[in-house]
DRENNU-855608 format. One record per atom (N, C-alpha, C, O): residue in three letters; atom name; residue number from 1; z negated, y negated, x negated. Coordinates in Angstrom, 2 decimals, decimal comma. Layout:
<rs>
{r "ALA"; "CA"; NUM; {Z; Y; X}}
...
</rs>
This chain:
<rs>
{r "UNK"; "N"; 1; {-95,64; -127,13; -61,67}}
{r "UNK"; "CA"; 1; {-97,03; -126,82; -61,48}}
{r "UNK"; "C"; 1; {-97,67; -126,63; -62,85}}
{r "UNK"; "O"; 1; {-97,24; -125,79; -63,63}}
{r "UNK"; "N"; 2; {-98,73; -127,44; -63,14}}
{r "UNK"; "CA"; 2; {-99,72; -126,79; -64,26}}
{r "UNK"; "C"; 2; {-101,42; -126,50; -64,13}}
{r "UNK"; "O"; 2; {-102,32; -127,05; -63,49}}
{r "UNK"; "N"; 3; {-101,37; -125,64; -64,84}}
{r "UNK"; "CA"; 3; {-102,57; -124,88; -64,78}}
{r "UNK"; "C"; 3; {-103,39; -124,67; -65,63}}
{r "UNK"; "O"; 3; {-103,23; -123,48; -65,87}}
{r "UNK"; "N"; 4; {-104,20; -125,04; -66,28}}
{r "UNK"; "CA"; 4; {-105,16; -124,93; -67,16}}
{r "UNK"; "C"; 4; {-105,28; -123,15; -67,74}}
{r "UNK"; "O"; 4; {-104,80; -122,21; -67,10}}
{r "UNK"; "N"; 5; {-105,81; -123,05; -68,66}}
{r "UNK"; "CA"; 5; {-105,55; -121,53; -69,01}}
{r "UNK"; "C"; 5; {-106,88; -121,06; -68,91}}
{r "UNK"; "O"; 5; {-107,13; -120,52; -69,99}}
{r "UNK"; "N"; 6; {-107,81; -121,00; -68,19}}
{r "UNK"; "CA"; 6; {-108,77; -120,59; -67,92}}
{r "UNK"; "C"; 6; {-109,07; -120,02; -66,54}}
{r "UNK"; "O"; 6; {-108,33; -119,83; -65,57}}
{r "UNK"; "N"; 7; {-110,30; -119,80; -66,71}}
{r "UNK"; "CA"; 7; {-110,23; -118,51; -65,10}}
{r "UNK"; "C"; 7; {-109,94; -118,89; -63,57}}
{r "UNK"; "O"; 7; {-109,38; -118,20; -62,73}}
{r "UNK"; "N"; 8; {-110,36; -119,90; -63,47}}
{r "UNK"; "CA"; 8; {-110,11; -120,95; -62,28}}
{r "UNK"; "C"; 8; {-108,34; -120,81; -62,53}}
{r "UNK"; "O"; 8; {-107,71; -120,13; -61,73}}
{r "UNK"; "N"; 9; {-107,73; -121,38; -63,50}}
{r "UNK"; "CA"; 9; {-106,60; -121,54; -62,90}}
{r "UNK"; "C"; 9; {-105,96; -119,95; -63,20}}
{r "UNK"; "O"; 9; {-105,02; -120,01; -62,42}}
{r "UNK"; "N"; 10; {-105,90; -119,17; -63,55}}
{r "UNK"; "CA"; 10; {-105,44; -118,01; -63,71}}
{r "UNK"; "C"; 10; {-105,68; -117,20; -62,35}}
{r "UNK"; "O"; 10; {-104,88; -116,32; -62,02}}
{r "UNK"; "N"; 11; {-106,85; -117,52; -61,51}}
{r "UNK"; "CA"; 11; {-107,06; -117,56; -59,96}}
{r "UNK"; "C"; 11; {-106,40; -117,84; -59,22}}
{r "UNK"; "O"; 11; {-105,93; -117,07; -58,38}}
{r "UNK"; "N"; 12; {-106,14; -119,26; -59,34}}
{r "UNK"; "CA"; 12; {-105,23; -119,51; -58,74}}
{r "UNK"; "C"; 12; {-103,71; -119,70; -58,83}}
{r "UNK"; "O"; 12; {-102,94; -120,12; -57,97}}
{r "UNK"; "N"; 13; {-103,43; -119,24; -60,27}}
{r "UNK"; "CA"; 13; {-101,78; -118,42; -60,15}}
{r "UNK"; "C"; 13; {-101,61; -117,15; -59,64}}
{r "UNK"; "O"; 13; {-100,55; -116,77; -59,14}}
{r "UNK"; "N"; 14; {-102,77; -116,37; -59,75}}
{r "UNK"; "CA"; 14; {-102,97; -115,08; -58,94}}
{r "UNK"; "C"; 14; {-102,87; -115,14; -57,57}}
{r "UNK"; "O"; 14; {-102,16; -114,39; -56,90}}
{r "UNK"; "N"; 15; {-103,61; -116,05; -57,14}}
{r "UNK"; "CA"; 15; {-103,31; -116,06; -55,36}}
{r "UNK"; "C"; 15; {-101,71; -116,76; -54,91}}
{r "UNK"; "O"; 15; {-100,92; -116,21; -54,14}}
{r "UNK"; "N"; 16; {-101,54; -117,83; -55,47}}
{r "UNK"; "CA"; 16; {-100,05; -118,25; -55,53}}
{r "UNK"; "C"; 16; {-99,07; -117,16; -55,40}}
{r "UNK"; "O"; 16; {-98,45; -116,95; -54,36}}
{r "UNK"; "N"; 17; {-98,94; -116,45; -56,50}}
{r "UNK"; "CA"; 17; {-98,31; -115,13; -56,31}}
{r "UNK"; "C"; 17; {-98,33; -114,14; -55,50}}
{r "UNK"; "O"; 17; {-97,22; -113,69; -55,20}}
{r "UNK"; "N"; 18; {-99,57; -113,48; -54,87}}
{r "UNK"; "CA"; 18; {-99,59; -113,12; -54,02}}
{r "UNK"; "C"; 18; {-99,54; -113,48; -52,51}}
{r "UNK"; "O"; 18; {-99,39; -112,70; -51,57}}
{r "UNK"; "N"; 19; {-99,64; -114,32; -52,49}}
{r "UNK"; "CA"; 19; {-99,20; -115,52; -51,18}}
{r "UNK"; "C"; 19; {-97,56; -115,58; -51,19}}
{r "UNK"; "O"; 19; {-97,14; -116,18; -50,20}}
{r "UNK"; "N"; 20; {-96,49; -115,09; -52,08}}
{r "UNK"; "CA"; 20; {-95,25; -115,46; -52,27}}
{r "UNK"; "C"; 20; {-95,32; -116,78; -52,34}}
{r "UNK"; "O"; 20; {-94,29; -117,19; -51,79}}
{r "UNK"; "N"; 21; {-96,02; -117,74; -52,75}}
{r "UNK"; "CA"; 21; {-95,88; -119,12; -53,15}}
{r "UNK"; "C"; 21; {-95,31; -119,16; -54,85}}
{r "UNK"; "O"; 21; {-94,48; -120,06; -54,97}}
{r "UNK"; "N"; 22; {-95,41; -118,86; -55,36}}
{r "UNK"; "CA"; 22; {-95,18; -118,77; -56,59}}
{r "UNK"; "C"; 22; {-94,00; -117,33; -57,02}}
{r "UNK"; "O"; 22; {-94,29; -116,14; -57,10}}
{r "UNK"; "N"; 23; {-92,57; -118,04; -57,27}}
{r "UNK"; "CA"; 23; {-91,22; -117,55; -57,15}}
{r "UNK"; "C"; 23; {-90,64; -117,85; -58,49}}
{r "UNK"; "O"; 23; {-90,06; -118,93; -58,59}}
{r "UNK"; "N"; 24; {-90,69; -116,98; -59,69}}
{r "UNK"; "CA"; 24; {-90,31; -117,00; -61,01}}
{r "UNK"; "C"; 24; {-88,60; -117,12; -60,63}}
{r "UNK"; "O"; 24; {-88,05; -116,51; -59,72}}
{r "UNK"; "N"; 25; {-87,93; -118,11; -61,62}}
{r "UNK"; "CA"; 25; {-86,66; -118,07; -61,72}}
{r "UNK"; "C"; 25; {-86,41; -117,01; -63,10}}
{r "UNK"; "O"; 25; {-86,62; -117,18; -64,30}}
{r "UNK"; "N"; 26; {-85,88; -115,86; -62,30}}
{r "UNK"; "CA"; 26; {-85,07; -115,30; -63,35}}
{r "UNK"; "C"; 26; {-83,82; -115,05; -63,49}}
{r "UNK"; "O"; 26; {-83,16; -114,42; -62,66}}
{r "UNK"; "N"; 27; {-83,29; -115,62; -64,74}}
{r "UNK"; "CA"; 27; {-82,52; -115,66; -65,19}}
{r "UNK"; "C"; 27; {-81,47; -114,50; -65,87}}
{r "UNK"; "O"; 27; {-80,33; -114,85; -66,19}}
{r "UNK"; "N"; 28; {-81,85; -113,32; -66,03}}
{r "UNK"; "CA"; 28; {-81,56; -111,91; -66,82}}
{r "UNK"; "C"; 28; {-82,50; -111,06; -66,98}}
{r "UNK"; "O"; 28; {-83,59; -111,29; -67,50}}
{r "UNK"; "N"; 29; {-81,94; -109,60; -66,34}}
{r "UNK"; "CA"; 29; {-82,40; -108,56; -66,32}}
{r "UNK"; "C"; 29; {-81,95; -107,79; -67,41}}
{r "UNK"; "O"; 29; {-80,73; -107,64; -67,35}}
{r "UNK"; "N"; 30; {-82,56; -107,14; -68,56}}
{r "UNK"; "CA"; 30; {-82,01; -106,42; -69,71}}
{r "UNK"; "C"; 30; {-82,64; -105,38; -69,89}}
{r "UNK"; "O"; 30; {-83,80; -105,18; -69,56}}
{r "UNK"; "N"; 31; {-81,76; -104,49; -70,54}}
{r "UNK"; "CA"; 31; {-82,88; -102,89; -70,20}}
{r "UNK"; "C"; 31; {-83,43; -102,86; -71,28}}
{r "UNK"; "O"; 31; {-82,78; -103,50; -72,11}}
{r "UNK"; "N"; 32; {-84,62; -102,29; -71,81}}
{r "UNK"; "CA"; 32; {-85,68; -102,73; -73,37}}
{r "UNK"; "C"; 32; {-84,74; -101,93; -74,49}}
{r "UNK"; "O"; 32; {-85,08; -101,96; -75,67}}
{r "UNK"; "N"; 33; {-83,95; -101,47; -74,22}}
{r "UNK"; "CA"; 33; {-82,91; -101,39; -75,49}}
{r "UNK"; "C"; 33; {-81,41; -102,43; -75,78}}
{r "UNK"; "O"; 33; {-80,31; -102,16; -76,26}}
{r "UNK"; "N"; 34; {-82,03; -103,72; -75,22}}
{r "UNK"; "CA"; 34; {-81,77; -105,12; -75,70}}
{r "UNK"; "C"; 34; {-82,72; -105,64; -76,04}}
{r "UNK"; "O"; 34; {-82,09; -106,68; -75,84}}
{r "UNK"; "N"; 35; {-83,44; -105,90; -76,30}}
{r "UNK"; "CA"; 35; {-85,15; -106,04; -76,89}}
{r "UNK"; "C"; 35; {-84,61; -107,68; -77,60}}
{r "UNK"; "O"; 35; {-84,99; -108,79; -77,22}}
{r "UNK"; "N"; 36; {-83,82; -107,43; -78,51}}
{r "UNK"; "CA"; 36; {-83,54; -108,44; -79,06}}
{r "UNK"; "C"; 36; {-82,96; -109,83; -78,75}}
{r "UNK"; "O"; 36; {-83,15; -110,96; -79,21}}
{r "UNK"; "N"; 37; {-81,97; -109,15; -77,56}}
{r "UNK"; "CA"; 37; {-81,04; -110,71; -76,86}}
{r "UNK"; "C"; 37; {-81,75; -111,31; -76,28}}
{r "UNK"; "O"; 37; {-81,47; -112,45; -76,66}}
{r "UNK"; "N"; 38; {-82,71; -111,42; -75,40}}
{r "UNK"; "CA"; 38; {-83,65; -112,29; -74,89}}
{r "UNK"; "C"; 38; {-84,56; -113,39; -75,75}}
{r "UNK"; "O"; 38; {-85,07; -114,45; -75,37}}
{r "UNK"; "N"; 39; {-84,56; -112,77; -77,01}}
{r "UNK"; "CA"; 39; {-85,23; -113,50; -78,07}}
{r "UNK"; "C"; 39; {-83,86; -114,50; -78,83}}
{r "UNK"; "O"; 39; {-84,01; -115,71; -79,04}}
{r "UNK"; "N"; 40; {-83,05; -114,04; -79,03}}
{r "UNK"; "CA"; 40; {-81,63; -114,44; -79,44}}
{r "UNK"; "C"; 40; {-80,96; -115,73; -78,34}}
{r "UNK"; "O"; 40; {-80,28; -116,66; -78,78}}
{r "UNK"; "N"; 41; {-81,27; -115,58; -77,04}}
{r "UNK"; "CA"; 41; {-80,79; -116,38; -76,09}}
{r "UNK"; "C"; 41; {-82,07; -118,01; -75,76}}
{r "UNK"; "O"; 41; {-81,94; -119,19; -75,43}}
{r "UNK"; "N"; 42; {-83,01; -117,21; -76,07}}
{r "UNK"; "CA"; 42; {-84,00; -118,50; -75,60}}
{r "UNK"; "C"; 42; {-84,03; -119,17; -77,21}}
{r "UNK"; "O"; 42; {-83,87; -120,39; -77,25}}
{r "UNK"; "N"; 43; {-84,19; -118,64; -78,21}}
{r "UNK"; "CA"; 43; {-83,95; -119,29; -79,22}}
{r "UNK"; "C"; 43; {-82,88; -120,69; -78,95}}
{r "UNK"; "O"; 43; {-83,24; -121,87; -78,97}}
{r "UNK"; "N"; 44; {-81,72; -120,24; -78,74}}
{r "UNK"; "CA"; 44; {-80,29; -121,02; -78,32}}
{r "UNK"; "C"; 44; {-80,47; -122,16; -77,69}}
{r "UNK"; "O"; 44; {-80,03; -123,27; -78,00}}
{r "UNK"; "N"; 45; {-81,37; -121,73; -76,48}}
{r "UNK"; "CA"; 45; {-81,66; -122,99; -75,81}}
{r "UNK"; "C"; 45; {-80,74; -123,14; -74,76}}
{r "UNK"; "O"; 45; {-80,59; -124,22; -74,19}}
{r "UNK"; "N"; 46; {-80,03; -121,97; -74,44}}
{r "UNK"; "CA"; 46; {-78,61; -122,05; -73,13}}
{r "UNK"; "C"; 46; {-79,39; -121,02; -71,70}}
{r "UNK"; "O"; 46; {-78,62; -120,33; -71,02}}
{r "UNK"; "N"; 47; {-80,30; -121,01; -71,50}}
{r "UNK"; "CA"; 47; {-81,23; -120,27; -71,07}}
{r "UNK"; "C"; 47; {-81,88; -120,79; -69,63}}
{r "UNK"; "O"; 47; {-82,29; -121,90; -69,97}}
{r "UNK"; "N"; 48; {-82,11; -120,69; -68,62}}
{r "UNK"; "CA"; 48; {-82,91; -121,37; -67,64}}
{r "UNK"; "C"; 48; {-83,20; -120,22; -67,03}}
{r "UNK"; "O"; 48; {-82,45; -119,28; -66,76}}
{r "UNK"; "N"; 49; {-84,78; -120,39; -66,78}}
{r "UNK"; "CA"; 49; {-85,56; -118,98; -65,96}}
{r "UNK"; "C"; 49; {-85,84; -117,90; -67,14}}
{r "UNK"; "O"; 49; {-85,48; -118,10; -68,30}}
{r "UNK"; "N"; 50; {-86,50; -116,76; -66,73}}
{r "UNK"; "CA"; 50; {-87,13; -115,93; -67,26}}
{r "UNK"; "C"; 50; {-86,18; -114,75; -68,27}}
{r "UNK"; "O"; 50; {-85,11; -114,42; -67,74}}
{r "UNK"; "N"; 51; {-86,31; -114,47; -68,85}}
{r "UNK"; "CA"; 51; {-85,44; -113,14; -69,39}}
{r "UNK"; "C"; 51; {-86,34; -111,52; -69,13}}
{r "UNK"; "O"; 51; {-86,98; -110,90; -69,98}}
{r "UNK"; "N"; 52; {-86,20; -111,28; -68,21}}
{r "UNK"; "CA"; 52; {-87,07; -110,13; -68,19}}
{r "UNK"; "C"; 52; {-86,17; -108,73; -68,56}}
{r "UNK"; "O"; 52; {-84,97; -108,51; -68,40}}
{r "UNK"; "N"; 53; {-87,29; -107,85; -69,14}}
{r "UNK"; "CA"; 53; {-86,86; -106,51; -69,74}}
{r "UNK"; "C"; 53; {-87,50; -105,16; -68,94}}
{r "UNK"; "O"; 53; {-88,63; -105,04; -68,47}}
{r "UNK"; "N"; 54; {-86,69; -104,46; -68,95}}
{r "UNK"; "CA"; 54; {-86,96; -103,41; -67,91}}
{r "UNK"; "C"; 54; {-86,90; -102,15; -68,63}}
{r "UNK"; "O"; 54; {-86,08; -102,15; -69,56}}
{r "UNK"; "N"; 55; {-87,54; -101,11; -68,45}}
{r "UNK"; "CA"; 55; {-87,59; -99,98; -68,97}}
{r "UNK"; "C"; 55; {-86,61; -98,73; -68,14}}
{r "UNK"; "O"; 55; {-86,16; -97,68; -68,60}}
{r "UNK"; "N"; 56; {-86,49; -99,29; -66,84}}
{r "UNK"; "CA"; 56; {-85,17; -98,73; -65,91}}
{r "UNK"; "C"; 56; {-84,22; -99,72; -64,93}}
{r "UNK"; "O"; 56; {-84,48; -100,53; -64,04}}
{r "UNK"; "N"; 57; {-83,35; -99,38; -65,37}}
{r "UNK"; "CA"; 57; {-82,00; -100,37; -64,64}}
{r "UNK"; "C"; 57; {-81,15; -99,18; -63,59}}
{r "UNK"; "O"; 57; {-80,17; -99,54; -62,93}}
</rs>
């Protein structure tokens, strides 16, 4: 899917999402005192889906 970066389409990634139409692949959950490996891993390029950071695990 692409979307223009303006308000129209930022609309409609908003409703996507809230519709559960729009389903992020994530890839790793890291608690923000890994801050760094997520940056370290997508660099690499061995990576598919999101690296998200969490403040509680």
């Amino acid at each position: 899917m692409a979307v223009e970066a303006d308000r129209p389409g930022v609309r409609e990634t908003a409703a996507l999402g809230a519709g559960g139409e729009l389903l992020p692949h994530i890839a790793e959950i890291l608690p923000l005192a890994q801050a760094g490996t997520p940056h370290e891993v997508s660099q690499s390029g061995r990576t598919s889906g999101k690296i998200v950071l969490t403040t509680r695990l």
